[in-house]
C-alpha positions in Angstrom: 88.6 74.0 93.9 89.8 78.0 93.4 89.9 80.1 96.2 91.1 83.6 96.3 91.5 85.5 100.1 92.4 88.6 101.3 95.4 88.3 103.0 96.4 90.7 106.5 99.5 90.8 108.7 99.0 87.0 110.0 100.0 85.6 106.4 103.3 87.5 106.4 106.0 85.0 106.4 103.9 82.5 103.5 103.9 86.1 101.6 107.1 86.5 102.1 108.2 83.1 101.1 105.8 82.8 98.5 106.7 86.9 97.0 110.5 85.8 96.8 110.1 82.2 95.4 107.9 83.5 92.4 110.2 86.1 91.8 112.8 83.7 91.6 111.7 81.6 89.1 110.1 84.1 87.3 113.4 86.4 86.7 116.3 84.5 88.0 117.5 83.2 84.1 117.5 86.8 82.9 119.5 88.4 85.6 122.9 88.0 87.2 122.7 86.2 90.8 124.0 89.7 92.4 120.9 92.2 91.1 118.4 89.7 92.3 119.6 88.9 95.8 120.6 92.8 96.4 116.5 93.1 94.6 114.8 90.5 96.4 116.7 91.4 100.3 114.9 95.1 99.3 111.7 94.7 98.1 110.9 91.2 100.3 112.2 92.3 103.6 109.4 91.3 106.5 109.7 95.0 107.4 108.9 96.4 103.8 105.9 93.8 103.3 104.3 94.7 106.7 104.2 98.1 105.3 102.9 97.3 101.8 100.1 95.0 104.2 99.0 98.0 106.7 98.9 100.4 104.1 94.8 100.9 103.9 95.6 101.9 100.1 97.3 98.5 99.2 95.4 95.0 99.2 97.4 91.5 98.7 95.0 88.5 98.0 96.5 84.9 97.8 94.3 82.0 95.0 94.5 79.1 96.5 94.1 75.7 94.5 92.9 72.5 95.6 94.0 74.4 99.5 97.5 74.5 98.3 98.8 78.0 97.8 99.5 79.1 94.2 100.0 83.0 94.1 99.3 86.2 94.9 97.8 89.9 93.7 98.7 93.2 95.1 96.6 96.5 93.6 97.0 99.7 94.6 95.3 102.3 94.7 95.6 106.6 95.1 99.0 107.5 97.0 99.9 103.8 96.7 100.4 103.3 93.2 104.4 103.3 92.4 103.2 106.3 89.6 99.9 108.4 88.6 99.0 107.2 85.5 95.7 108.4 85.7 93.7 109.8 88.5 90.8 107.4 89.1 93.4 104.1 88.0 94.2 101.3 90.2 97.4 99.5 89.7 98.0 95.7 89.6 101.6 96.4 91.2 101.8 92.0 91.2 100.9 89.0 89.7 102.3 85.9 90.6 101.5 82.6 90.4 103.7 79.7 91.5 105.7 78.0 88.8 103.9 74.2 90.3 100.6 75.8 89.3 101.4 77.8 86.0 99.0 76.9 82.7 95.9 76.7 84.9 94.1 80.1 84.4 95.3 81.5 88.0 96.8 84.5 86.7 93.2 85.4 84.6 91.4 84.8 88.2 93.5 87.1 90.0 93.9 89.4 87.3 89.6 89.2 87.2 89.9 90.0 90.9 91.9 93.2 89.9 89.4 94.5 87.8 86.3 93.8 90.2 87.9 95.6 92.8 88.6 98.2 90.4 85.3 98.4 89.5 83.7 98.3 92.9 86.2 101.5 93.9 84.7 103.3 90.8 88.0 103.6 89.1 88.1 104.2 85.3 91.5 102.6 84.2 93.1 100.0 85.5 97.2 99.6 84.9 100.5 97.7 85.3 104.3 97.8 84.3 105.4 94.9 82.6 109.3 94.3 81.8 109.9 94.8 77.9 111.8 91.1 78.2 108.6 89.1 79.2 106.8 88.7 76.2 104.6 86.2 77.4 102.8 88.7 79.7 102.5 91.2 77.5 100.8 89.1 75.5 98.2 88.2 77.9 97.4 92.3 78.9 97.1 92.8 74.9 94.5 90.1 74.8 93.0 91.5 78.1 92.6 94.6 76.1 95.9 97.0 77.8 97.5 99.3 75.5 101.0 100.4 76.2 101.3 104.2 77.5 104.4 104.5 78.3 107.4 103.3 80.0 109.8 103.6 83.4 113.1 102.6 84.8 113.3 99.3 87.1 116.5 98.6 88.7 117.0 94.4 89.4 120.4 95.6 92.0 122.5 97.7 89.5 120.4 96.6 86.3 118.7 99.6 84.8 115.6 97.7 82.9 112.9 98.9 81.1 109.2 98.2 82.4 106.0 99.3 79.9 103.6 100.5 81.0 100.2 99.3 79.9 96.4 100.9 80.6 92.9 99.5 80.2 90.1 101.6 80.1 87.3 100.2 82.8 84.4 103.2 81.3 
């Protein structure tokens, strides 16, 4: 059985956990240990993640499978997106799904989620930066139907990388 919940303040340490283990796995072959420790004790601090959680403009949703945890979304919305792309756009800032519960069509649920919230908030685009290097999401926005619109810096510690940014059109 799926599940996917809206998470608050209470689920704070499993986000935490969960937000720096996915990373992890996700980018630790492609970077040196340095950049994603000095990364991850930034953007995974409890302080910077209670923010990101109170912030009316942000929501974080975890999908559960079989009532084990296996990732998490976070869309944002007006002054919370990390850039205006467009002005009625919601951002899908992050989608993770543990590497246990990869291959099982999580990612498409949460990334469904993304775009019924999007639509219930009458937004008109939805977007997302994805790094150049992982080809394997890219590939999944292009089949969702995301065009690239441009690009932006993203430092992993002193790494200057290069994330895409891709758009879908909701209207």
């Amino acid at each position: 059985m799926i599940e996917i919940k809206k998470i608050s303040l209470n689920d704070l340490v499993a986000l935490q956990t969960l937000s720096i283990k996915t990373f992890t796995d996700t980018f630790a072959k492609d970077n040196t240990p340095e950049d994603l420790k000095e990364y991850l004790d930034q953007a995974y601090t409890e302080e910077k993640l209670t923010s990101e959680l109170q912030n009316k403009q942000s929501e974080f949703y975890f999908i559960y499978s079989d009532d084990q945890l296996a990732g998490y979304l976070k869309i944002n919305v007006n002054d919370a997106q990390t850039e205006t792309i467009e002005e009625d756009a919601l951002e899908i800032e992050r989608i993770y799904i543990d590497s246990d519960f990869k291959r099982l069509g999580l990612g498409k649920l949460l990334y469904t989620k993304a775009i019924e919230r999007a639509k219930e908030l009458n937004k008109t685009a939805i977007w997302l930066g994805v790094w150049e290097r992982n080809f394997s999401a890219m590939k999944f926005y292009r089949k969702m139907g995301f065009t690239q619109v441009g690009a932006h810096s993203f430092f992993m510690g002193e790494d200057e990388q290069t994330d895409l940014i891709m758009k879908k059109n909701l209207k």
